[in-house]
C-alpha positions as CSV (number, residue, x, y, z in Angstrom):
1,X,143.0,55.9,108.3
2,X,141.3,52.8,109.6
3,X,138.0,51.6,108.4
4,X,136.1,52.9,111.4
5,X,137.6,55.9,111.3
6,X,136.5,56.2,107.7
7,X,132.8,55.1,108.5
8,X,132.5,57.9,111.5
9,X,133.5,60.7,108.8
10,X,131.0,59.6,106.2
11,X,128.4,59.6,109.1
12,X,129.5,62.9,110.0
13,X,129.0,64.6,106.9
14,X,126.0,63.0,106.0
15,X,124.9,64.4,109.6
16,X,125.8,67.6,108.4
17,X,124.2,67.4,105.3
18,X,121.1,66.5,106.9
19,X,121.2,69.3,108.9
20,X,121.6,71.9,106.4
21,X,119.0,70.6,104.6
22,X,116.4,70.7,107.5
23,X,117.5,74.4,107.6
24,X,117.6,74.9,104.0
25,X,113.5,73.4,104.4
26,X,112.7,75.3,107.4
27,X,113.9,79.0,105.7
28,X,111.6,78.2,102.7
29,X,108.7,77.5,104.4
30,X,109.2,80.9,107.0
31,X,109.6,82.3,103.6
32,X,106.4,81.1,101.8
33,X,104.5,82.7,104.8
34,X,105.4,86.3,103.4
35,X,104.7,85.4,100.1
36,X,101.2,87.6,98.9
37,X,98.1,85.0,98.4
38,X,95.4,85.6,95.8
39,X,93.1,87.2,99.2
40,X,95.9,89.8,99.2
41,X,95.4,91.2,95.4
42,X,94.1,94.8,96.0
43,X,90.3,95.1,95.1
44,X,89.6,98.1,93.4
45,X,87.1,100.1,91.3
46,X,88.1,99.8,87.8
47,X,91.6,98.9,88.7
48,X,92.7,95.1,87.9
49,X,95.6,94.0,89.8
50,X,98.0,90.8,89.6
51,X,101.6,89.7,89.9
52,X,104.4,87.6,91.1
53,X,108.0,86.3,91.8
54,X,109.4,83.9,90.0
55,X,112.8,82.1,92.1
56,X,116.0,81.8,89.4
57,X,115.8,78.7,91.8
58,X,112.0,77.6,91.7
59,X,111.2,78.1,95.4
60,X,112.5,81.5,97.0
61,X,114.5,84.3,96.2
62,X,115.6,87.7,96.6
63,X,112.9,89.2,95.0
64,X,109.6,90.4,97.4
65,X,106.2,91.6,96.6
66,X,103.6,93.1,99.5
67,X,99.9,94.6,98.4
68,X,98.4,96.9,100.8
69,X,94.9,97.1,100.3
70,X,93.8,99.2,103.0
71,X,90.3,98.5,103.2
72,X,91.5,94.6,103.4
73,X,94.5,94.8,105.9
74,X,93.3,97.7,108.3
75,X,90.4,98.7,109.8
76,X,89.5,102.0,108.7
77,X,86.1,102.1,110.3
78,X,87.4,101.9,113.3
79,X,90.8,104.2,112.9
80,X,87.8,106.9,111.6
81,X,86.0,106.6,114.8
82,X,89.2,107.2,117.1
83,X,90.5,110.1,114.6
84,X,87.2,111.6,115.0
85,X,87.0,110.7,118.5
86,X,90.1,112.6,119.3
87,X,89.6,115.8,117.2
88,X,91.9,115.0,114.2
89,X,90.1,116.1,110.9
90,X,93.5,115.8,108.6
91,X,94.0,111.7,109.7
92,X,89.7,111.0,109.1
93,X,90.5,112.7,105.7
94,X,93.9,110.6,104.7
95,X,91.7,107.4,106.3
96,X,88.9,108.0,104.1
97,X,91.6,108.4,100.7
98,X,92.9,105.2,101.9
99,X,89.4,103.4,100.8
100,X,90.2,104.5,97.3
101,X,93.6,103.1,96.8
102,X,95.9,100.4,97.7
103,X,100.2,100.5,98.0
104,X,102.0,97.9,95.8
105,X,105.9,97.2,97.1
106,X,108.1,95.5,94.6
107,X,111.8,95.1,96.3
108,X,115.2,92.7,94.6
109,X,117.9,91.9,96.8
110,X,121.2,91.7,95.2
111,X,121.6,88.3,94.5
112,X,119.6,85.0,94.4
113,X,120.5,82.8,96.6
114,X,117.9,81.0,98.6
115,X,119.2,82.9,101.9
116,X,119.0,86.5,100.4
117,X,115.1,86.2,100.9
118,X,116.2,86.4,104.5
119,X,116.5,90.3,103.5
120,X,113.1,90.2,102.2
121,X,111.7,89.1,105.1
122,X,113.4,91.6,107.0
123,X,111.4,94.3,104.8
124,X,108.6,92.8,104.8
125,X,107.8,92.6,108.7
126,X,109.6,96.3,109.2
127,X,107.5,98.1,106.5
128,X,104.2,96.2,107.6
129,X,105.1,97.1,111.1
130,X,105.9,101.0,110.3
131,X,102.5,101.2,108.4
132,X,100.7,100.4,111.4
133,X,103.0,103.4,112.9
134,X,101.9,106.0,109.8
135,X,98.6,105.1,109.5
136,X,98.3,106.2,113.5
137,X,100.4,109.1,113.1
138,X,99.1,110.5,109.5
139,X,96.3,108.4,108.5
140,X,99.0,107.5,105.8
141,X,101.6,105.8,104.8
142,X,104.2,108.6,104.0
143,X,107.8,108.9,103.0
144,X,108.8,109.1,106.5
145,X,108.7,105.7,106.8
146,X,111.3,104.7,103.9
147,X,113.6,107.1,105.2
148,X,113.5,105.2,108.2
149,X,113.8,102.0,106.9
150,X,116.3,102.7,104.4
151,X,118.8,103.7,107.8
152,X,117.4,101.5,109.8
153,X,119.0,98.9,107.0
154,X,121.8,101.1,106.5
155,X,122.5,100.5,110.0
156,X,122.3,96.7,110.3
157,X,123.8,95.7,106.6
158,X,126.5,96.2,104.3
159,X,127.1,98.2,100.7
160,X,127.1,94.4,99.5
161,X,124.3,93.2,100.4
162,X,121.4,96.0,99.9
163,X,118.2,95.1,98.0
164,X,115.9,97.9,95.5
165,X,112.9,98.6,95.9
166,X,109.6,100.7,94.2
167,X,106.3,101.6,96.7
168,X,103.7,103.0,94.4
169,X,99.9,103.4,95.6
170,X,97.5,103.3,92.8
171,X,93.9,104.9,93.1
172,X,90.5,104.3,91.6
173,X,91.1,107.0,89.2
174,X,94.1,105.5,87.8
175,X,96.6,107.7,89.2
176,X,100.0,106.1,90.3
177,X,102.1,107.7,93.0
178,X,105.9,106.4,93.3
179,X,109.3,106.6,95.0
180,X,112.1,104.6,93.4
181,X,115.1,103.4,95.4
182,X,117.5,101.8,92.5
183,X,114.9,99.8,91.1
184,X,113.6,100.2,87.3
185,X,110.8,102.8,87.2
186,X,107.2,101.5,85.9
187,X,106.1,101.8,82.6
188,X,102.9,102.1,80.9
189,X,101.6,100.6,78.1
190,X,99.0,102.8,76.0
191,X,95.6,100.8,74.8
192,X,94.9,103.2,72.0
193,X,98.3,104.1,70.6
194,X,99.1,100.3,71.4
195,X,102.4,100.6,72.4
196,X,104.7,101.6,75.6
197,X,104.7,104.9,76.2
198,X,107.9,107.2,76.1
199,X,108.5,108.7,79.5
200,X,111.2,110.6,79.4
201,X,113.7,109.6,82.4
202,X,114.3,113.6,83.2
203,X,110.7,113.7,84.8
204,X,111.3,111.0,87.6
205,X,113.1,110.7,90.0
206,X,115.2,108.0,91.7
207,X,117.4,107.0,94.5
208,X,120.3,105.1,96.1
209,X,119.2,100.9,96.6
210,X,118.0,101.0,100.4
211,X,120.8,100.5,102.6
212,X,123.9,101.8,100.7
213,X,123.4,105.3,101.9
214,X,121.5,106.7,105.2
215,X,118.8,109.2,105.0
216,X,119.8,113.1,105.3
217,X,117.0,113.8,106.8
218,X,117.5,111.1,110.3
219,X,117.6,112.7,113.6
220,X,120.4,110.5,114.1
221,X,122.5,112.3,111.6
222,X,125.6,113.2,113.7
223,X,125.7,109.8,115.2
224,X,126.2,108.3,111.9
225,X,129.3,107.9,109.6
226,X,128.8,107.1,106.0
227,X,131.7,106.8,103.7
228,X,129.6,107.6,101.2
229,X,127.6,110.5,102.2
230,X,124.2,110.9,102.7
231,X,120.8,110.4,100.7
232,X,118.7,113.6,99.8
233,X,114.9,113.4,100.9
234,X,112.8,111.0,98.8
235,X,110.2,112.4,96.4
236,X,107.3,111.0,94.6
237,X,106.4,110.3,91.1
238,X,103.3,110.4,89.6
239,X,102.2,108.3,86.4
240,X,98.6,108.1,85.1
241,X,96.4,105.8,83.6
242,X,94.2,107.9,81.3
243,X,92.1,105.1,79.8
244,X,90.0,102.1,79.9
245,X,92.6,98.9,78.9
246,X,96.0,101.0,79.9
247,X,98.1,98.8,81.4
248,X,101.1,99.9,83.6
249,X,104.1,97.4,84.7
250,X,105.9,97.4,87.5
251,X,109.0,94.6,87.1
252,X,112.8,93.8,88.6
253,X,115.7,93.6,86.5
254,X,115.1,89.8,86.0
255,X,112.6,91.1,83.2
256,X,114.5,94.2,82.0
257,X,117.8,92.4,81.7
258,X,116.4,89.2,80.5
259,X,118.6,88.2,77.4
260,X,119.3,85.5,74.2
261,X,122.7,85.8,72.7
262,X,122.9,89.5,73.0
263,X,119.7,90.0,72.0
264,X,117.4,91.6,74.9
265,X,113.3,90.5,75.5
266,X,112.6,94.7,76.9
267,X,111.4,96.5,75.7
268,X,110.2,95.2,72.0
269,X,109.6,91.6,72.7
270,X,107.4,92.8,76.0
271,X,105.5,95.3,73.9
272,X,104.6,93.0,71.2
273,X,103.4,90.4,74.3
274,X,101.0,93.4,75.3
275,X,100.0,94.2,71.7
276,X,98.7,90.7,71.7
277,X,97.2,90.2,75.3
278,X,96.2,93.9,76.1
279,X,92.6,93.2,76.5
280,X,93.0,90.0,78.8
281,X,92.7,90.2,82.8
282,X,95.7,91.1,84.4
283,X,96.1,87.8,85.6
284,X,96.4,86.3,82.0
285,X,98.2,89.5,80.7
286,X,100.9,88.2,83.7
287,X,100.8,84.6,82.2
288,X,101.6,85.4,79.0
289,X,104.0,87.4,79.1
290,X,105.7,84.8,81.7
291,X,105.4,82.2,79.2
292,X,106.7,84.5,76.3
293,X,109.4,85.5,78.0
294,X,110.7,81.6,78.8
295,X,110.4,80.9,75.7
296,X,112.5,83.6,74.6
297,X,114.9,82.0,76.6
298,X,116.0,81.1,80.2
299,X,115.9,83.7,82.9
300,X,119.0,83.6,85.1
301,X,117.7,85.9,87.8
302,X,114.9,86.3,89.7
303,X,111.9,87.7,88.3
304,X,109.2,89.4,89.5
305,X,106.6,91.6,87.6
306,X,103.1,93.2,88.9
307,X,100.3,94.0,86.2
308,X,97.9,97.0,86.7
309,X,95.3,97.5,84.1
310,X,92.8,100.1,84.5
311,X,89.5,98.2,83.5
312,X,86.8,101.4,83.5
């Protein structure tokens, strides 16, 4: 190979490089768009909210957070006036709930690669979008709409490549309302008997990671082949907050799984974290158990975790 020949590879591959790295730059910053800003925190009587990702790789990940407060991102004034304008009691009643409350969705994507929060970005537009859709419908969001999203990404991805997620709305009275698709279920930490409480795994329920199995209940059932059969109708948990400084957690397996030398940070480590910071904000509860838990040691995943502490 001649020396010109040599010079037009190397500029070539540096080309290349290049390239990749534009795209590389221009998928993070599509992806920094979907991340939650500080105006998205739900705003709630006697409810403090606050939480996070935090990318394995320091700038995106698989991991995805969305807040719903529906007094913030809707309308409701105005959804009232049509529902009431078009004779439908039952929506002005869900509407009017909807002031009280606010949805929290916490979703992983298997994996952590820096393109897996391509995935998340897929959720996040489709569930926004089907809100819209329930709120119309129901006044609501309901399960309907996970049942269509988890075949709607059974349908356009594979058993490799499915992502977990928990939707929970919480209310002003410090009620929690959940379904669970293969993520870790929330926990709750008690202020008075200062400790996690036991909740015995019996009482909720889970399901399949969205994607790896389409919903029984789609219209489209005959239409669709699944090697691995199909999911049974989701149902929703319920977890309450009886008392001012309760604190419940929602979290991916980044915090869960989060190890030194075969020794694991959850649950004891995290619960003596809370014992300490359990009457901070739920912003600082958030920063110190991130800074507890890197000093415990490294994660090696993505890691997200969401702090609700019920302030009244």
């Amino acid at each position: 190979m001649d020396h010109d020949s040599l010079k037009s590879i190397i500029r070539e591959i540096r080309k290349s490089t290049a390239d990749l790295a534009g795209e590389l730059e221009n998928l993070q910053e599509i992806a920094q768009y979907l991340n939650p800003s500080s105006g998205d925190l739900p705003e709630l009587n006697g409810i403090d909210v606050y939480g996070q990702t935090i990318p394995l790789n320091g700038m995106i990940g698989g991991d995805h957070i969305i807040y719903i407060d529906f007094k913030k991102r809707y309308d409701l004034e105005a959804r009232i006036q049509r529902a009431r304008e078009q004779n439908r009691p039952e929506i002005v009643e869900n509407l009017e709930r909807c002031r009280q409350k606010a949805g929290i969705v916490l979703a992983d994507v298997s994996g952590h690669w820096i393109t897996d929060a391509l995935v998340a970005g897929m959720l996040h537009q489709a569930l926004l979008l089907g809100a819209i859709y329930e709120l119309d419908f129901f006044g609501d969001i309901t399960t309907r709409l996970f049942e269509n999203l988890n075949t709607r990404f059974y349908q356009s991805s594979s058993v490799r490549k499915f992502l977990t997620m928990v939707y929970g709305e919480i209310m002003e009275d410090g009620t929690f309302r959940f379904i669970c698709a293969g993520h870790p279920h929330p926990i709750v930490f008690s202020r008075s008997f200062d400790k996690i409480v036991n909740i015995s795994p019996e009482t909720l329920t889970t399901f399949p990671p969205i994607g790896t199995m389409p919903s029984d209940e789609n219209i489209d059932r005959r239409t669709t082949r699944s090697p691995l059969g199909f999911k049974e109708r989701y149902e929703v948990n319920q977890l309450n907050l009886m008392g001012s400084g309760d604190i419940l957690l929602l979290y991916s397996d980044g915090l869960s799984e989060h190890s030194q030398r075969g020794e694991a940070y959850f649950p004891r480590h995290l619960e003596n974290c809370l014992r300490r910071v359990k009457d901070l904000s739920a912003k600082e509860i958030f920063q110190a158990i991130e800074s507890d838990l890197v000093a415990f040691s490294r994660p090696s995943d993505d890691l997200s975790l969401v702090v609700i502490k019920r302030t009244v």
